[in-house]
ZAMARGU-4260 file (C-alpha; in steps of 0.2 Angstrom, whole numbers, plus 5000, padded with zeros to 4 digits):
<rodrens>
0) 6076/5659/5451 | 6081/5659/5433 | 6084/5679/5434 | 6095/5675/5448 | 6107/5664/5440
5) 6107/5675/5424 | 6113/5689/5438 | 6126/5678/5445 | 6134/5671/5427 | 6134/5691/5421
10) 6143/5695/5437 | 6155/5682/5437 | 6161/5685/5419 | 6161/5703/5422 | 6174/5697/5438
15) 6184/5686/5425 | 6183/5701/5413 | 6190/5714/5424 | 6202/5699/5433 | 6211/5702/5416
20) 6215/5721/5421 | 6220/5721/5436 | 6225/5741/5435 | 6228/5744/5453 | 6239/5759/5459
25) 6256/5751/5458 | 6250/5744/5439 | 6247/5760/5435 | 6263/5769/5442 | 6273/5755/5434
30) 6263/5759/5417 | 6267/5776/5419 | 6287/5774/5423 | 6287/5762/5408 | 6279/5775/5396
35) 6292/5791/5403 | 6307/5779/5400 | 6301/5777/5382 | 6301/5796/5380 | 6316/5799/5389
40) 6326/5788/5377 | 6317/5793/5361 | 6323/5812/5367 | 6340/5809/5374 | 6346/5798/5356
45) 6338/5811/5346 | 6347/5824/5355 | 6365/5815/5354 | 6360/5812/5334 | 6354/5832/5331
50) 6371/5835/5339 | 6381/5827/5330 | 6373/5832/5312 | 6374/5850/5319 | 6393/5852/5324
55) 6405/5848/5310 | 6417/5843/5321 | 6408/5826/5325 | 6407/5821/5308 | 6422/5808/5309
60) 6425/5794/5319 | 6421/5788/5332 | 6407/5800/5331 | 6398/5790/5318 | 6400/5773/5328
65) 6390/5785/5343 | 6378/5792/5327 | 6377/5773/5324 | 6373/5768/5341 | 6360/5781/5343
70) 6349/5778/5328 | 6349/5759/5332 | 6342/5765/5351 | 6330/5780/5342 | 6322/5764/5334
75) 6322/5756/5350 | 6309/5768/5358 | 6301/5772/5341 | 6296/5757/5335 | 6299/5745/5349
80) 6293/5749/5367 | 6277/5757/5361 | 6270/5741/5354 | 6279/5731/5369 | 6270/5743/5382
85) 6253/5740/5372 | 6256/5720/5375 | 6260/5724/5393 | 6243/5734/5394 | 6235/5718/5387
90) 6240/5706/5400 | 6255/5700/5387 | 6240/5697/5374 | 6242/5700/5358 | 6227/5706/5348
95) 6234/5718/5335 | 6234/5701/5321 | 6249/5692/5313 | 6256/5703/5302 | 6260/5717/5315
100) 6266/5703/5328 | 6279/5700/5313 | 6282/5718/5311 | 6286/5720/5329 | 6295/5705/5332
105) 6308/5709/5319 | 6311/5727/5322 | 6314/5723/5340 | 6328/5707/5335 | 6333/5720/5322
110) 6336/5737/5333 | 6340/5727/5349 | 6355/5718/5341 | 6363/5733/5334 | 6362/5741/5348
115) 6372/5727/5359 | 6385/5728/5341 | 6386/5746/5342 | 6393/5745/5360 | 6405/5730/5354
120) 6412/5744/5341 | 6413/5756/5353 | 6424/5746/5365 | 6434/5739/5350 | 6438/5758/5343
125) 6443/5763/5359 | 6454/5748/5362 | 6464/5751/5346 | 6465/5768/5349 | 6471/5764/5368
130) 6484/5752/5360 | 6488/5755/5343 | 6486/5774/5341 | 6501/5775/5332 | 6497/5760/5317
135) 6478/5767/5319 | 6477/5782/5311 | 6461/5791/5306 | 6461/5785/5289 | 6461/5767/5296
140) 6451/5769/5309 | 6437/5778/5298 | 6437/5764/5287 | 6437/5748/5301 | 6424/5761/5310
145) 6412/5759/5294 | 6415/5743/5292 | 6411/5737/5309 | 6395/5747/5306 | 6389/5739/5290
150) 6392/5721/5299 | 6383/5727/5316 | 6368/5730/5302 | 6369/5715/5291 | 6372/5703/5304
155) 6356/5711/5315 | 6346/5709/5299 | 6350/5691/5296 | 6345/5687/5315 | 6329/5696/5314
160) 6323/5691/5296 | 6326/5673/5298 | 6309/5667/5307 | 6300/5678/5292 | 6308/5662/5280
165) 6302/5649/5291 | 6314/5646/5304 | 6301/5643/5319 | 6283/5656/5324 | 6282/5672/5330
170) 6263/5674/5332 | 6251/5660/5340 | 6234/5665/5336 | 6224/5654/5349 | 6235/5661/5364
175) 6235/5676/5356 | 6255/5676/5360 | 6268/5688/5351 | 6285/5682/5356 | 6302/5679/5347
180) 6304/5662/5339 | 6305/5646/5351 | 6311/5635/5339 | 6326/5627/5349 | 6340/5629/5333
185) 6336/5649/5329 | 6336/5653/5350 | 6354/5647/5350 | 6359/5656/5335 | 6349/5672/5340
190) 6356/5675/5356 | 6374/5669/5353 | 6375/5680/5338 | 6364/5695/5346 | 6373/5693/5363
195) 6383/5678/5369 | 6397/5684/5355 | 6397/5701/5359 | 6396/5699/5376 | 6412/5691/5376
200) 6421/5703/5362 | 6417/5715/5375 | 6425/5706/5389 | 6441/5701/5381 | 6443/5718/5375
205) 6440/5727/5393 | 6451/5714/5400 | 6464/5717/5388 | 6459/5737/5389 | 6465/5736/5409
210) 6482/5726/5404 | 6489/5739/5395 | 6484/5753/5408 | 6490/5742/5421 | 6506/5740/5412
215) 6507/5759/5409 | 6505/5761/5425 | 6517/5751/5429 | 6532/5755/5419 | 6529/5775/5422
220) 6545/5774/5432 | 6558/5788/5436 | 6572/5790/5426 | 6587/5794/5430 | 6607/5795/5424
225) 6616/5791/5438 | 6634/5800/5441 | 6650/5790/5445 | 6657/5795/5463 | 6674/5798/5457
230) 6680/5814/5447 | 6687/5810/5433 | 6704/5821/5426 | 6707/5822/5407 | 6727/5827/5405
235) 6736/5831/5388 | 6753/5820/5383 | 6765/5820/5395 | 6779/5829/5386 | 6767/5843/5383
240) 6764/5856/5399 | 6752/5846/5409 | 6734/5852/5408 | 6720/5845/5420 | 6702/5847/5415
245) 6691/5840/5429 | 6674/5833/5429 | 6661/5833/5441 | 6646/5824/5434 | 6630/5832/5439
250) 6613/5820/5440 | 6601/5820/5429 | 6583/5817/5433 | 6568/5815/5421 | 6551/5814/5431
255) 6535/5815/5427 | 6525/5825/5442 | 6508/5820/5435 | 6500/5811/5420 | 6500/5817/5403
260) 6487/5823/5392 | 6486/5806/5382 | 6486/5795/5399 | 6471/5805/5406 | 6463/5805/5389
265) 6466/5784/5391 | 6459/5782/5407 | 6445/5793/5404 | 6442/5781/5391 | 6444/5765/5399
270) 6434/5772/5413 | 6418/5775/5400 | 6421/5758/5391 | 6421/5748/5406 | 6404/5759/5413
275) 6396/5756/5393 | 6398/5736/5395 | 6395/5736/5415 | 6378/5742/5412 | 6376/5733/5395
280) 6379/5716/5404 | 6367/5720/5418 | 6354/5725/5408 | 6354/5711/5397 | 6362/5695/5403
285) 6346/5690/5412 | 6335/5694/5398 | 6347/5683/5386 | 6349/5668/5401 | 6331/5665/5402
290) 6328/5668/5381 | 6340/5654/5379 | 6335/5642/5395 | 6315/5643/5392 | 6316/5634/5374
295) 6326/5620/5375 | 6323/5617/5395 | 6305/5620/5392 | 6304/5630/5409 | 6287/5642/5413
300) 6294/5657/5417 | 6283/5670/5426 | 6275/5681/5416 | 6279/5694/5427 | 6301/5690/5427
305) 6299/5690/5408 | 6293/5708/5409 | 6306/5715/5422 | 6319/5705/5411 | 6313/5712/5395
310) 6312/5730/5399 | 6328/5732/5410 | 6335/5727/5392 | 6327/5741/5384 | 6333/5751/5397
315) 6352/5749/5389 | 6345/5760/5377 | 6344/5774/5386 | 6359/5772/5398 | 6371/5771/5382
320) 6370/5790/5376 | 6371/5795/5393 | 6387/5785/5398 | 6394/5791/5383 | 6390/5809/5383
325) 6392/5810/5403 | 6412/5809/5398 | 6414/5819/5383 | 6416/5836/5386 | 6413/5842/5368
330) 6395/5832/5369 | 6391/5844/5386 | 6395/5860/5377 | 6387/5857/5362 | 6371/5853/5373
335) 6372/5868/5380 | 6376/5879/5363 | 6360/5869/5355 | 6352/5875/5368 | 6358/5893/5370
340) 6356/5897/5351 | 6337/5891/5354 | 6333/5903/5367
</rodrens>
């Protein structure tokens, strides 16, 4: 009798045991889609970054904003999707101890922040070079390029460091839980300064981005001098011989059969700003809705939502180098001359 209920207390833990890895077919495909995204945008970013330090002519703006963009995303599938898939393996446990929890939880604030200000730089560059492309010159727009980098940086560091000074817990070592900080105060300063802020920079900017191609548009008109109907006769004094010099006014026409090389370079633009912030949005506004309604609304959230939330926000990593390069021209043929000179 007793061997009996040691039998049925070994197999009932061994049930709770293997309850906590459910690894069934569609876990495991799920795993494995997770793990090619990571390697996809690892190699895509490295790629755009190997490019741009190969060919000469990308080292000027706004080449360095995309260098920029690519480094924070590198770090993104470098240093934070690994670790996030190990958690995801672990049924969302962390057992890797405090000091890594920390590690992680900074570099992912950190990376994922700079990315989202990288792609508010991109769409402010482009916006001034849309609107402003006489004042903005590329000496000017080298040095508001750098500078919009350095505060993308700073800025991301002060949002990511500040729980490491106190401001609320990453690491709970009795649920063995590794989570950004839910201390009401830092959650409205994290995700209005990582994206509420930018998320509306980004807006305006596109908003104001179709205005002026609107307006364009709209005042590519035909011009034309118009003649007057009547001829008009020139004659000399009268007491001179009379001399008559007749007009006939022939009309002018200035048209434009088709858009010029500026206004297609524009729209081309515009077209991969508004594509860059579409998909930003989608990845990440409900990632950021849930971050800042679960702390101060105390709502459970399924486990499960968090994880879709959290890794169609990584995703955004490795759309931006592929929206971007998709409409360049340069970018495609220095792919394919990095590739032609390896073979």
């Amino acid at each position: 009798m007793e061997w009996n209920i040691t039998v049925s207390t070994n197999r009932s833990a061994g049930s709770r045991d293997l309850s906590r890895y459910p690894f069934s077919v569609f876990s495991v495909l799920i795993l494995t889609l997770l793990a090619m995204l990571v390697i996809a945008t690892f190699l895509w970013n490295v790629l755009v970054l190997v490019t741009i330090l190969r060919v000469r002519t990308f080292h000027r703006v706004p080449h360095n904003l995309v260098a920029s963009m690519a480094i924070s995303d590198v770090m993104v599938a470098a240093l934070v999707m690994p670790l996030s898939l190990v958690h995801e393996l672990n049924g969302r446990r962390w057992k890797l101890g405090r000091v890594l929890c920390q590690i992680w939880i900074s570099f992912d604030v950190l990376c994922c922040t700079a990315s989202i200000w990288n792609v508010t730089a991109i769409a402010l560059d482009r916006y001034w070079s849309i609107t402003r492309h006489l004042e903005y010159t590329l000496k000017t727009r080298k040095k508001i390029s750098n500078i919009m980098i350095g505060m993308t940086w700073v800025l991301s560091a002060v949002i990511s460091l500040s729980p490491l000074f106190g401001w609320g817990e990453t690491y709970t070592e009795f649920h063995e839980e590794c989570q950004v900080s839910q201390e009401p105060s830092y959650t409205i300063f994290s995700t209005f300064g990582a994206f509420y802020l930018p998320l509306c920079v980004v807006l305006f900017v596109y908003w104001k981005i179709y205005k002026a191609a609107k307006f364009r548009i709209g005042s590519r008109k035909t011009n034309t001098i118009t003649p007057m109907p009547e001829v008009v006769e020139v004659k000399e004094a009268s007491h001179q011989p009379q001399m008559v010099f007749t007009v006939r006014h022939a009309t002018v026409t200035f048209q434009t059969d088709g858009d010029t090389w500026r206004e297609q370079k524009e729209k081309k633009a515009a077209l991969m700003v508004g594509i860059l912030i579409g998909v930003f949005v989608l990845c990440w506004i409900p990632f950021f809705i849930t971050e800042l309604i679960n702390p101060l609304c105390s709502c459970d959230i399924p486990p499960i939502w968090k994880s879709i939330f959290l890794w169609l926000g990584y995703s955004n990593s490795f759309f931006n180098p592929l929206i971007y390069t998709a409409f360049n021209k340069n970018y495609n043929n220095a792919f394919r001359n990095l590739f032609s000179r390896q073979r």
